[in-house]
PDB file with one MODEL, atoms N, CA, C and O in Angstrom:
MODEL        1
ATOM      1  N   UNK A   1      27.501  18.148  18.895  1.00  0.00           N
ATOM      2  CA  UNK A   1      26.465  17.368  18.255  1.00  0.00           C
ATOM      3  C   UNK A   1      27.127  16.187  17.544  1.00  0.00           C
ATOM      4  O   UNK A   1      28.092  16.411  16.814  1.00  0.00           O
ATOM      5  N   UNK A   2      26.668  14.945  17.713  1.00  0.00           N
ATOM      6  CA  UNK A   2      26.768  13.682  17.193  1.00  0.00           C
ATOM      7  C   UNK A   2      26.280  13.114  15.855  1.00  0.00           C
ATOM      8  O   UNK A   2      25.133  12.826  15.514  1.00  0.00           O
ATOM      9  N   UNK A   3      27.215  13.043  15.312  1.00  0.00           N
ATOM     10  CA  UNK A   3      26.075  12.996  14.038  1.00  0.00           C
ATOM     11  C   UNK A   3      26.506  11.411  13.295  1.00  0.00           C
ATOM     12  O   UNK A   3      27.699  11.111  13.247  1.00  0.00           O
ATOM     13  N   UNK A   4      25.470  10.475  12.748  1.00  0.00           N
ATOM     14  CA  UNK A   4      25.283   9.195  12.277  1.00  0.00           C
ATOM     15  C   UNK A   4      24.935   9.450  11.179  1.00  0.00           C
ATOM     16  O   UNK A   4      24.088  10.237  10.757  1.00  0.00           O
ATOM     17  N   UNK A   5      26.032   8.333  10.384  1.00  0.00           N
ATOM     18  CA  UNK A   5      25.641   8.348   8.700  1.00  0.00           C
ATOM     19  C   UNK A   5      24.435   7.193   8.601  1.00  0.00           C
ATOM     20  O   UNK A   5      24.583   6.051   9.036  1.00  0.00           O
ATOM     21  N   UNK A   6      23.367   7.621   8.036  1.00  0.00           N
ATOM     22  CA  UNK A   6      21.691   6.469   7.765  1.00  0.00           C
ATOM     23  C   UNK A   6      21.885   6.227   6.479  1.00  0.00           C
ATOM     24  O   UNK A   6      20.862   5.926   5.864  1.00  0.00           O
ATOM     25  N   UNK A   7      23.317   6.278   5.606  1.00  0.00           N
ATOM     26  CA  UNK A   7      23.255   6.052   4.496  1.00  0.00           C
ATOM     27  C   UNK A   7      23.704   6.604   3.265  1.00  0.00           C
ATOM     28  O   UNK A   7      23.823   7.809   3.491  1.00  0.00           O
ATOM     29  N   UNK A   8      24.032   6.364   2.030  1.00  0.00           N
ATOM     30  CA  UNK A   8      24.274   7.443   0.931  1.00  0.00           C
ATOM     31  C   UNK A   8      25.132   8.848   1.477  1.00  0.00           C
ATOM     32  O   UNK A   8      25.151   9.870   0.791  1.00  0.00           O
ATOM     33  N   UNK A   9      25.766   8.758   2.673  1.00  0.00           N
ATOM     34  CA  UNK A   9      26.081   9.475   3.128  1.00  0.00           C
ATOM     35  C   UNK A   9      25.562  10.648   3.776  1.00  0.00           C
ATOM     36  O   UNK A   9      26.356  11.477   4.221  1.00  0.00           O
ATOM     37  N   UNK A  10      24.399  10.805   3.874  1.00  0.00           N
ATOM     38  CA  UNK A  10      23.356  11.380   4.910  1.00  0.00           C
ATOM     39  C   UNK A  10      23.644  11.259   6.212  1.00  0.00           C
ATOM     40  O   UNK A  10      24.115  10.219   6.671  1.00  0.00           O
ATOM     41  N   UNK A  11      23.339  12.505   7.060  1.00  0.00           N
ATOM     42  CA  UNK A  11      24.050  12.307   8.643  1.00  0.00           C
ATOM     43  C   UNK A  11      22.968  12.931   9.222  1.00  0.00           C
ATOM     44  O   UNK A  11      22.452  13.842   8.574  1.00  0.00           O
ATOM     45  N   UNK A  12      22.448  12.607  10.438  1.00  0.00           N
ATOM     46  CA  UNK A  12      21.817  12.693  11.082  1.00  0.00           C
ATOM     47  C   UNK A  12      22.112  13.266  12.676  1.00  0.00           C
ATOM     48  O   UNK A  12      23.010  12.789  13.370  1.00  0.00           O
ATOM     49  N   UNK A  13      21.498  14.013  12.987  1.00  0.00           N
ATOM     50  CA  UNK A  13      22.026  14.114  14.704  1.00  0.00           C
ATOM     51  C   UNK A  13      21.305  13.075  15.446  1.00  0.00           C
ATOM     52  O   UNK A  13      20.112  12.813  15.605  1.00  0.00           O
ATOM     53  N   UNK A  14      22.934  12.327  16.039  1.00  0.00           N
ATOM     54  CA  UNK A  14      22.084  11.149  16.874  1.00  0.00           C
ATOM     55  C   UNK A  14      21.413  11.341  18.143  1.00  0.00           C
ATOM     56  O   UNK A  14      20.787  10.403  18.635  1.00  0.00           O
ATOM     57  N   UNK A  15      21.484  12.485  18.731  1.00  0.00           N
ATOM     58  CA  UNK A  15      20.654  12.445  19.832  1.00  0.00           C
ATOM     59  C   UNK A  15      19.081  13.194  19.809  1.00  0.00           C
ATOM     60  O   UNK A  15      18.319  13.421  20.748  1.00  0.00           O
ATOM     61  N   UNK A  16      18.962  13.420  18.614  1.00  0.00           N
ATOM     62  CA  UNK A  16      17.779  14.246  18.416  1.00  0.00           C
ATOM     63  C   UNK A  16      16.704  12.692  17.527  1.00  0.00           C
ATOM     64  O   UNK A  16      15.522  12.737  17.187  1.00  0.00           O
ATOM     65  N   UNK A  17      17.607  11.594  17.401  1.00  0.00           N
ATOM     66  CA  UNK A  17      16.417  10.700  17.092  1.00  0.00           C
ATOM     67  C   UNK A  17      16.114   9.645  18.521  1.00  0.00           C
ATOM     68  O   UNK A  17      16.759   9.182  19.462  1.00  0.00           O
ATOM     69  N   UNK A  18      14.582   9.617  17.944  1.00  0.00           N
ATOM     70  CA  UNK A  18      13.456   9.270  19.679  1.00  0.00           C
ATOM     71  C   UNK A  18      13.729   7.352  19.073  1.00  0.00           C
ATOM     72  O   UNK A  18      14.368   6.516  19.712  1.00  0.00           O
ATOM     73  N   UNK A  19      13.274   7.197  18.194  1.00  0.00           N
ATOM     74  CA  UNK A  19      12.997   5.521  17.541  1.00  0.00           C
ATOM     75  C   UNK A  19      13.840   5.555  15.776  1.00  0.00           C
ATOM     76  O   UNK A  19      14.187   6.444  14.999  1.00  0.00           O
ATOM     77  N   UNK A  20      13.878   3.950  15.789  1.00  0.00           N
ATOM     78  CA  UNK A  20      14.484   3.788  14.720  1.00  0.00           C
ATOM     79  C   UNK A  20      13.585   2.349  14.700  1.00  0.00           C
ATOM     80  O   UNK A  20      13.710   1.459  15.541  1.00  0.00           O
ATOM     81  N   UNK A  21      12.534   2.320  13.403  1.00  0.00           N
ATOM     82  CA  UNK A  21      11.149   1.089  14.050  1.00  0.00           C
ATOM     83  C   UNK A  21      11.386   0.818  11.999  1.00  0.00           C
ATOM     84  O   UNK A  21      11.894   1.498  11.107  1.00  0.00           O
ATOM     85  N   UNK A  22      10.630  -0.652  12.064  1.00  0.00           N
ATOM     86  CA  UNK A  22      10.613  -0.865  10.533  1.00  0.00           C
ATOM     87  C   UNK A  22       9.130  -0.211   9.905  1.00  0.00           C
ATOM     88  O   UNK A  22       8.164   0.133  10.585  1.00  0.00           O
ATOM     89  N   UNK A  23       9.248  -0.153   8.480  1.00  0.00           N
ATOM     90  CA  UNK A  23       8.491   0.486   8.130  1.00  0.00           C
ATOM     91  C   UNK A  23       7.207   0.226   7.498  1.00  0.00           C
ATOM     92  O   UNK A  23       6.546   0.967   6.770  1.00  0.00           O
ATOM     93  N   UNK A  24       6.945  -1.063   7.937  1.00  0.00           N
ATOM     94  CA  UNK A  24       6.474  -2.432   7.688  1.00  0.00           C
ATOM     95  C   UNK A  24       4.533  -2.364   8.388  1.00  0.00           C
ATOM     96  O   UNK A  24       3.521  -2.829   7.863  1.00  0.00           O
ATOM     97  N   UNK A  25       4.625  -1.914   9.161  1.00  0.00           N
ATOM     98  CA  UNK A  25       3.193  -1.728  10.441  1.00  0.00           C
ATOM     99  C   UNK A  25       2.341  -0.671   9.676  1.00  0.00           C
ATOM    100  O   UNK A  25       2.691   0.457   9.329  1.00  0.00           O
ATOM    101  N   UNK A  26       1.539  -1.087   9.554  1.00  0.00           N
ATOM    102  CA  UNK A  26       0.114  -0.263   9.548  1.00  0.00           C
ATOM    103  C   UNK A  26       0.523   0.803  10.416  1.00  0.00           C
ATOM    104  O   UNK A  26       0.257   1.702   9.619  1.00  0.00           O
ATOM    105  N   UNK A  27       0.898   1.326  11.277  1.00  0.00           N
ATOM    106  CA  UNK A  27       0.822   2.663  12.303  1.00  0.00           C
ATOM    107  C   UNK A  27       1.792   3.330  11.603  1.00  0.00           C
ATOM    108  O   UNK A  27       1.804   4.478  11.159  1.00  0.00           O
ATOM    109  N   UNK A  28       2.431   2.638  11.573  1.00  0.00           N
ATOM    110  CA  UNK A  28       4.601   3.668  11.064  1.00  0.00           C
ATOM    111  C   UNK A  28       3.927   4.183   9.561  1.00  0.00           C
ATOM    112  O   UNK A  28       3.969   5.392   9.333  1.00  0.00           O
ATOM    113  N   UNK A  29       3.322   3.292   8.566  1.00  0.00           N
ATOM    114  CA  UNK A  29       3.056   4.322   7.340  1.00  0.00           C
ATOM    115  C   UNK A  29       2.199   4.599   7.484  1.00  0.00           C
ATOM    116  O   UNK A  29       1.586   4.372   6.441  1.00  0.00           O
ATOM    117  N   UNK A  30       1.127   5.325   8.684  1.00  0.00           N
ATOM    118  CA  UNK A  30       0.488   5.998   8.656  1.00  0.00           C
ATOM    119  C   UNK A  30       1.027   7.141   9.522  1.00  0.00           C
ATOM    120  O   UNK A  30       0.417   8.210   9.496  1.00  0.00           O
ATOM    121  N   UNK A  31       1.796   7.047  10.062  1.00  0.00           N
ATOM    122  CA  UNK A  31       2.290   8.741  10.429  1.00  0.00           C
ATOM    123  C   UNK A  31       3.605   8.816   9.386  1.00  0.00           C
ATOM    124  O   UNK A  31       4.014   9.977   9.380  1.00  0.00           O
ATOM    125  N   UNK A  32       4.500   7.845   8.389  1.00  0.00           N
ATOM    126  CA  UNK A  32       4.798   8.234   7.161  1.00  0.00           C
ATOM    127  C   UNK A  32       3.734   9.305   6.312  1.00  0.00           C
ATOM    128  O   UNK A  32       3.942  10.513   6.209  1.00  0.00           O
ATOM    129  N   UNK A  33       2.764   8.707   5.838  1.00  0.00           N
ATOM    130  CA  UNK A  33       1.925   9.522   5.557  1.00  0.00           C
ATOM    131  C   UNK A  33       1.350  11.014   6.025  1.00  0.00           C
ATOM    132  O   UNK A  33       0.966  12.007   5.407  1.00  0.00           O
ATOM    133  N   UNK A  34       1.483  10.673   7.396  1.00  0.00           N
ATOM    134  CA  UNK A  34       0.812  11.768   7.851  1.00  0.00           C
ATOM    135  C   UNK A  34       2.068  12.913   8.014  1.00  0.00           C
ATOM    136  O   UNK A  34       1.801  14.114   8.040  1.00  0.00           O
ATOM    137  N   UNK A  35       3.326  12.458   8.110  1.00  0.00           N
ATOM    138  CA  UNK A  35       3.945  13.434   7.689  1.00  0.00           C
ATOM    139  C   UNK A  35       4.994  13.997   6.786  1.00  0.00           C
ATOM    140  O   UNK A  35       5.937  14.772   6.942  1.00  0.00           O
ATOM    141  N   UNK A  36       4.276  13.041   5.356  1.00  0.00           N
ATOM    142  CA  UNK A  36       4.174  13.543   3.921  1.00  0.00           C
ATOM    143  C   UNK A  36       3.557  14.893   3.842  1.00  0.00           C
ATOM    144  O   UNK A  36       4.108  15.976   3.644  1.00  0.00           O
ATOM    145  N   UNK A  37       2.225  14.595   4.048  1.00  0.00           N
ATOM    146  CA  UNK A  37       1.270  15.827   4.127  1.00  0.00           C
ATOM    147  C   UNK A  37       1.439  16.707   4.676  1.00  0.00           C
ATOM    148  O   UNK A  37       0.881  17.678   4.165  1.00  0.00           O
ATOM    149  N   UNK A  38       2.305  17.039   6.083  1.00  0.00           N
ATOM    150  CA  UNK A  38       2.640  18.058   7.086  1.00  0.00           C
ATOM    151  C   UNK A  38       3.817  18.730   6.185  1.00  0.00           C
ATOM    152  O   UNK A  38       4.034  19.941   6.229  1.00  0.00           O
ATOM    153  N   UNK A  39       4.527  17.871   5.396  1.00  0.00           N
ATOM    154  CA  UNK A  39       5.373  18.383   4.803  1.00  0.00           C
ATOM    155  C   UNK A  39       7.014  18.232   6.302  1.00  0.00           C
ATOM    156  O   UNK A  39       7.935  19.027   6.492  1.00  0.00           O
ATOM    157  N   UNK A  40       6.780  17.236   6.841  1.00  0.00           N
ATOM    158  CA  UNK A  40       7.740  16.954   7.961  1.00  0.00           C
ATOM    159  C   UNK A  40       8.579  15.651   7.512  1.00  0.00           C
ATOM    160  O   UNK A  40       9.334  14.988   8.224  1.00  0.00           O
ATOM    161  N   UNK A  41       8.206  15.415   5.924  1.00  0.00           N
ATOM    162  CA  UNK A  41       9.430  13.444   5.914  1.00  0.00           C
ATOM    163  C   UNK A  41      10.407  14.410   5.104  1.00  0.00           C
ATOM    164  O   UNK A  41      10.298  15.491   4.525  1.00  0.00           O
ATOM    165  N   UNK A  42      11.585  13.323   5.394  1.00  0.00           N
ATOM    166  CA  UNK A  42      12.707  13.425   4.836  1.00  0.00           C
ATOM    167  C   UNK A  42      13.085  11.966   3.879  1.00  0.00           C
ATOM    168  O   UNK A  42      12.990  10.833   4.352  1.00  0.00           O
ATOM    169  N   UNK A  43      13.315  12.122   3.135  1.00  0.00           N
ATOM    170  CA  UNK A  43      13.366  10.507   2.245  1.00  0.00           C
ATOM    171  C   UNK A  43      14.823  10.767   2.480  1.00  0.00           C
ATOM    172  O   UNK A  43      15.178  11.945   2.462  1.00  0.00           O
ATOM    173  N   UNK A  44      15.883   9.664   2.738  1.00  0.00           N
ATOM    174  CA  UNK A  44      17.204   9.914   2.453  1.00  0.00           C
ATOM    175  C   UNK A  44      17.310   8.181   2.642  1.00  0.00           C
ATOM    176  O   UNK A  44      18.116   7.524   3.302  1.00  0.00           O
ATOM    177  N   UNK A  45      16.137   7.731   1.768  1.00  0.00           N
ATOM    178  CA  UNK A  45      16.827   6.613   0.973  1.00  0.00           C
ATOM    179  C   UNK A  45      17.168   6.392  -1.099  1.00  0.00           C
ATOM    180  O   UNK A  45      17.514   5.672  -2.036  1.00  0.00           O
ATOM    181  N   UNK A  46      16.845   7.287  -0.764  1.00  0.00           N
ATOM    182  CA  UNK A  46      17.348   7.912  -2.383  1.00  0.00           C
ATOM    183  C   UNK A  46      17.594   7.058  -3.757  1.00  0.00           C
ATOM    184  O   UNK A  46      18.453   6.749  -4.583  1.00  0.00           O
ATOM    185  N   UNK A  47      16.181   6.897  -3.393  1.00  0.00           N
ATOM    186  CA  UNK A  47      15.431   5.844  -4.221  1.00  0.00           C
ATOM    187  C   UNK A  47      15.406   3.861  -3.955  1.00  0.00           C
ATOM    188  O   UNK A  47      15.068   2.982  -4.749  1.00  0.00           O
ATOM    189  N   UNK A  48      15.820   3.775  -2.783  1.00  0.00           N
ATOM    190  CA  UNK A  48      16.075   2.245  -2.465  1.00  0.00           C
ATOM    191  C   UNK A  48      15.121   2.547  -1.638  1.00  0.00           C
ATOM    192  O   UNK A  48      14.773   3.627  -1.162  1.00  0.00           O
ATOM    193  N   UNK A  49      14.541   0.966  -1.452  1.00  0.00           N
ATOM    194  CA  UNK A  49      13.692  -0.144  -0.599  1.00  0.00           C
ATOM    195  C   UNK A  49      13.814   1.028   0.794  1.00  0.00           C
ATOM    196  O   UNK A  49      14.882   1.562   1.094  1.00  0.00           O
ATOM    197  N   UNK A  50      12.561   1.267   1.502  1.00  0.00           N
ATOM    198  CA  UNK A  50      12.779   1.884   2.769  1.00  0.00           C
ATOM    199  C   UNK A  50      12.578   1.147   3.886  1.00  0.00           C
ATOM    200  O   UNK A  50      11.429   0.855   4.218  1.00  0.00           O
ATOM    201  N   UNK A  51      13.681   0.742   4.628  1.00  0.00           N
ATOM    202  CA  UNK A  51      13.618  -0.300   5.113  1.00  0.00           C
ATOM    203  C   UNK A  51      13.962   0.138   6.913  1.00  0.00           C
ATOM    204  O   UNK A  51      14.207  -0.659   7.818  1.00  0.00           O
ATOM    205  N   UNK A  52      13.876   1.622   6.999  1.00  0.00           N
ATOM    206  CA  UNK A  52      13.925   2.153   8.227  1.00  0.00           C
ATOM    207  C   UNK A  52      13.119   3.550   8.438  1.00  0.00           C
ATOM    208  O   UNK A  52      13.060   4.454   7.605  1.00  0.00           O
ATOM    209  N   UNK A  53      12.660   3.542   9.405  1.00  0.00           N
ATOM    210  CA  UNK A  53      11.880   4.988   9.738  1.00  0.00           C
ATOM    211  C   UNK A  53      12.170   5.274  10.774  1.00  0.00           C
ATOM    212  O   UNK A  53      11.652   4.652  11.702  1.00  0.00           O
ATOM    213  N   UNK A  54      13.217   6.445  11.076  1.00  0.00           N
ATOM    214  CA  UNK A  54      13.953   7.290  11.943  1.00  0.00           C
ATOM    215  C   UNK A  54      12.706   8.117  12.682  1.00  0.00           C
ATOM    216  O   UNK A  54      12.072   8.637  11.764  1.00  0.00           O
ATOM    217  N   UNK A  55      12.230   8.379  13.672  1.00  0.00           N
ATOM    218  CA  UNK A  55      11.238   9.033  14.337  1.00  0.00           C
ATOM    219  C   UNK A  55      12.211  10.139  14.956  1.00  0.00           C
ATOM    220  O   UNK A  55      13.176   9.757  15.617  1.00  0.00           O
ATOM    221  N   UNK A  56      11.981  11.482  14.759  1.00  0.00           N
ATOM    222  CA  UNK A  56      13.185  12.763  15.384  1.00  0.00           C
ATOM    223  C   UNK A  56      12.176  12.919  16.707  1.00  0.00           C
ATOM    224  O   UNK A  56      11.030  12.493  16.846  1.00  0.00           O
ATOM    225  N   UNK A  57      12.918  13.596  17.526  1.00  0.00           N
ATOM    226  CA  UNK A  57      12.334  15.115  18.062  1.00  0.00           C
ATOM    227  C   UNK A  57      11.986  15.684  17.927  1.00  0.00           C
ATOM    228  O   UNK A  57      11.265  16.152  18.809  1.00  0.00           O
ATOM    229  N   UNK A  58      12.084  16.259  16.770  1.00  0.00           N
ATOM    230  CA  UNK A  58      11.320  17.679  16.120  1.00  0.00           C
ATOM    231  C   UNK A  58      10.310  17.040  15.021  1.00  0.00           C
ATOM    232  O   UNK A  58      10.095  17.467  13.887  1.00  0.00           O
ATOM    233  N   UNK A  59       9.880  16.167  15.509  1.00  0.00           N
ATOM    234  CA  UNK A  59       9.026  16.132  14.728  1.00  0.00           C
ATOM    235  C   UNK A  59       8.490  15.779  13.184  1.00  0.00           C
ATOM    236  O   UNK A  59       7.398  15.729  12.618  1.00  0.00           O
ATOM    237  N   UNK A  60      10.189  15.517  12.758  1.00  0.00           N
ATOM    238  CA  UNK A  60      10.394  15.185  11.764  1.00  0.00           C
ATOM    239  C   UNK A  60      10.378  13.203  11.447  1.00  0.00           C
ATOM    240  O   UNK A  60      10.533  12.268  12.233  1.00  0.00           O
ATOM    241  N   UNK A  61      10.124  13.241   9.983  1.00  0.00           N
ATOM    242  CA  UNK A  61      10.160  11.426   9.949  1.00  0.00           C
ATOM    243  C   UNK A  61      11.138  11.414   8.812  1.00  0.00           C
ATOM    244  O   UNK A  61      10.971  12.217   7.893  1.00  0.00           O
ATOM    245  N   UNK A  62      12.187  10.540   8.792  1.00  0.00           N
ATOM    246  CA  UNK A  62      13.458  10.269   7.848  1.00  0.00           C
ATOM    247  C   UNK A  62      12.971   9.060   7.696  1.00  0.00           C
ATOM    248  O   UNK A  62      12.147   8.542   8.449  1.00  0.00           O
ATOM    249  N   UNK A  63      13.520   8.495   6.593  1.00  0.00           N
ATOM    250  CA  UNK A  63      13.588   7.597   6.018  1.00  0.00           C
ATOM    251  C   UNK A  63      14.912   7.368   5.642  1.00  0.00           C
ATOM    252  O   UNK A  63      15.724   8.273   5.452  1.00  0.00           O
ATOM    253  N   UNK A  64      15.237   5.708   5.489  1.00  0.00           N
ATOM    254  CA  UNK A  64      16.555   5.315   5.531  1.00  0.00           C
ATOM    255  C   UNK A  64      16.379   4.024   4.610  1.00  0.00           C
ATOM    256  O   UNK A  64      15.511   3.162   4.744  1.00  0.00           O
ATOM    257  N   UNK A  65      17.405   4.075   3.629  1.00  0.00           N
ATOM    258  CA  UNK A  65      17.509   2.216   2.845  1.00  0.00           C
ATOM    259  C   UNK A  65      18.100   1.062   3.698  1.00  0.00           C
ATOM    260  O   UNK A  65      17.998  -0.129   3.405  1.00  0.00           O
ATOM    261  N   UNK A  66      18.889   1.689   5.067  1.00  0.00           N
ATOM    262  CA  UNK A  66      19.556   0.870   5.810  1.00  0.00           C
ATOM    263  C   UNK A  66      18.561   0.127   7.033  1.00  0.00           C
ATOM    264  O   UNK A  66      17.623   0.865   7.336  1.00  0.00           O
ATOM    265  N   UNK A  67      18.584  -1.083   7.731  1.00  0.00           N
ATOM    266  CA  UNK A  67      18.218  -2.072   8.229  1.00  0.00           C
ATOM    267  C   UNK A  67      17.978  -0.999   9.789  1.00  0.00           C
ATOM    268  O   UNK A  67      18.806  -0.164  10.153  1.00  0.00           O
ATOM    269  N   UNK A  68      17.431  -1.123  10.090  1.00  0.00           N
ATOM    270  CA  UNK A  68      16.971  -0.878  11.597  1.00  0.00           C
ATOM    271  C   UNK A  68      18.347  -0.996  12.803  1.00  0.00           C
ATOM    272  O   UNK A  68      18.825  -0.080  13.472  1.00  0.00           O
ATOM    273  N   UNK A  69      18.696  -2.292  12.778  1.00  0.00           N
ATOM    274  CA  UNK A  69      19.547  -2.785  13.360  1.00  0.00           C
ATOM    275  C   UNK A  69      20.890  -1.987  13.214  1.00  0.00           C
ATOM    276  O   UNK A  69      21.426  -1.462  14.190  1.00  0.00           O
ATOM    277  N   UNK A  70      21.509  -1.908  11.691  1.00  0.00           N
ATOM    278  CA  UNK A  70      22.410  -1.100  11.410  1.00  0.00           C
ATOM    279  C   UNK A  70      22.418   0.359  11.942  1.00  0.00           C
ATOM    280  O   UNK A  70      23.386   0.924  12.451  1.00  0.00           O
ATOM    281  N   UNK A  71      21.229   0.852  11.746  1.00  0.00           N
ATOM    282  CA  UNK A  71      21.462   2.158  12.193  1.00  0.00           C
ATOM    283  C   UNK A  71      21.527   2.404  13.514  1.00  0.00           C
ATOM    284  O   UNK A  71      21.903   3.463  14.016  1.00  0.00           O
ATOM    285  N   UNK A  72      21.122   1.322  14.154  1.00  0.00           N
ATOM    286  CA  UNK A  72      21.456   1.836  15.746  1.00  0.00           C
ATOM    287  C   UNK A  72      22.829   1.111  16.071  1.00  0.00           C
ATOM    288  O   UNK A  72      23.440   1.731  16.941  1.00  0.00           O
ATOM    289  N   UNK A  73      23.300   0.308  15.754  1.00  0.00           N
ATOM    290  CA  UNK A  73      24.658  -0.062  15.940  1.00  0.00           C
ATOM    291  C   UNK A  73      25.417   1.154  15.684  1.00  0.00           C
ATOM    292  O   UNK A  73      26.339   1.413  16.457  1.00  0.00           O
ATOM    293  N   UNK A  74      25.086   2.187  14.404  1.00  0.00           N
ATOM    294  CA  UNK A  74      25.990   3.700  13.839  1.00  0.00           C
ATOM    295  C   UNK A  74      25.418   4.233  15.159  1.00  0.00           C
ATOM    296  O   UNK A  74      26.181   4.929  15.828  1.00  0.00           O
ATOM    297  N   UNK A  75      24.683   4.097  15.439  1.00  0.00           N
ATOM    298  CA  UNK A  75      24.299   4.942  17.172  1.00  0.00           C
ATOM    299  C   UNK A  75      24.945   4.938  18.107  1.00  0.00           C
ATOM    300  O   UNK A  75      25.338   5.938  18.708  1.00  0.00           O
ATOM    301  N   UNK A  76      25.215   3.515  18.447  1.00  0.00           N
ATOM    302  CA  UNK A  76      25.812   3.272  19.723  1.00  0.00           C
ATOM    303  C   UNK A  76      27.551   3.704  19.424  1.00  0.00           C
ATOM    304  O   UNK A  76      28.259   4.473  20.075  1.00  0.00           O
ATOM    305  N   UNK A  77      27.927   2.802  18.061  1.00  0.00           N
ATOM    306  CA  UNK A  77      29.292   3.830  17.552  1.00  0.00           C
ATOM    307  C   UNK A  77      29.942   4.983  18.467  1.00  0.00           C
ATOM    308  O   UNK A  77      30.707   5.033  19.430  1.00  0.00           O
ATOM    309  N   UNK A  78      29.077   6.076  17.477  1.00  0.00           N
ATOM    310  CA  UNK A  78      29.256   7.052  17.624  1.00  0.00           C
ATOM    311  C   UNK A  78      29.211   7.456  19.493  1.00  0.00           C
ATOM    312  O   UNK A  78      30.266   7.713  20.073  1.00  0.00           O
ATOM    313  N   UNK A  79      27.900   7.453  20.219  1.00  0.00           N
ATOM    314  CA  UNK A  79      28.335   7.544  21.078  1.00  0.00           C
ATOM    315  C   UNK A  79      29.431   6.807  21.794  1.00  0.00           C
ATOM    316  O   UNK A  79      29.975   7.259  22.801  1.00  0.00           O
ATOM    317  N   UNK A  80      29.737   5.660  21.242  1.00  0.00           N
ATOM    318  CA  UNK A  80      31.081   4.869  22.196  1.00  0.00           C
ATOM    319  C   UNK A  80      32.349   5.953  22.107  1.00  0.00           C
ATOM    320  O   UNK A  80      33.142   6.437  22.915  1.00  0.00           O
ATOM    321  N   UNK A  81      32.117   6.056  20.793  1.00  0.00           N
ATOM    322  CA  UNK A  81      33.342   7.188  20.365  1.00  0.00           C
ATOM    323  C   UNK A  81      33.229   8.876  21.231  1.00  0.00           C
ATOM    324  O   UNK A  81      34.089   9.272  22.017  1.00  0.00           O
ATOM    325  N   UNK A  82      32.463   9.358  20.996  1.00  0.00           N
ATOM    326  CA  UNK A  82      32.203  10.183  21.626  1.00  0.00           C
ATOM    327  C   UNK A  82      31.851  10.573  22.925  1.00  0.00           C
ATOM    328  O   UNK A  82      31.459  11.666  23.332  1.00  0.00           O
ATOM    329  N   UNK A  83      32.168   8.881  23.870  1.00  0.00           N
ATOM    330  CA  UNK A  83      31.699   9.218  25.217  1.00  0.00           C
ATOM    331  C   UNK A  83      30.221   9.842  25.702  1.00  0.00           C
ATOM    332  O   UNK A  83      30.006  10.063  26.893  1.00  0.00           O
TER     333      UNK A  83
ENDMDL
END
């Protein structure tokens, strides 16, 4: 398993995230929301500006203080590294 730092030192498994979208759209904070309530977000911007919304596999929604862009560059990283 591959795992990407989204920040504050938080790691993530990179192949279990589907999108990495801003958090900016009417749609993205409404399934933020919607999975507040499910009890499925993860905040791991730890108290900064949320300026990324990690979409998992499982169903889960992370949140990130880091730029969209950044975190998939830690994506591609890691897999470069890891083949």
């Amino acid at each position: 398993m591959k795992l990407c730092n989204i920040g504050f030192g938080s790691m993530v498994a990179a192949g279990r995230i589907l999108a990495v979208v801003s958090p900016e759209s009417a749609p993205i904070k409404r399934l933020v929301q919607e999975a507040r309530e499910r009890g499925m977000l993860i905040d791991a911007s730890y108290g900064h500006k949320t300026r990324s919304v990690l979409l998992m596999d499982t169903d889960h929604i992370i949140l990130s203080a880091l730029e969209p862009e950044e975190i998939t560059s830690r994506v591609e990283a890691e897999e470069e590294k890891h083949g």
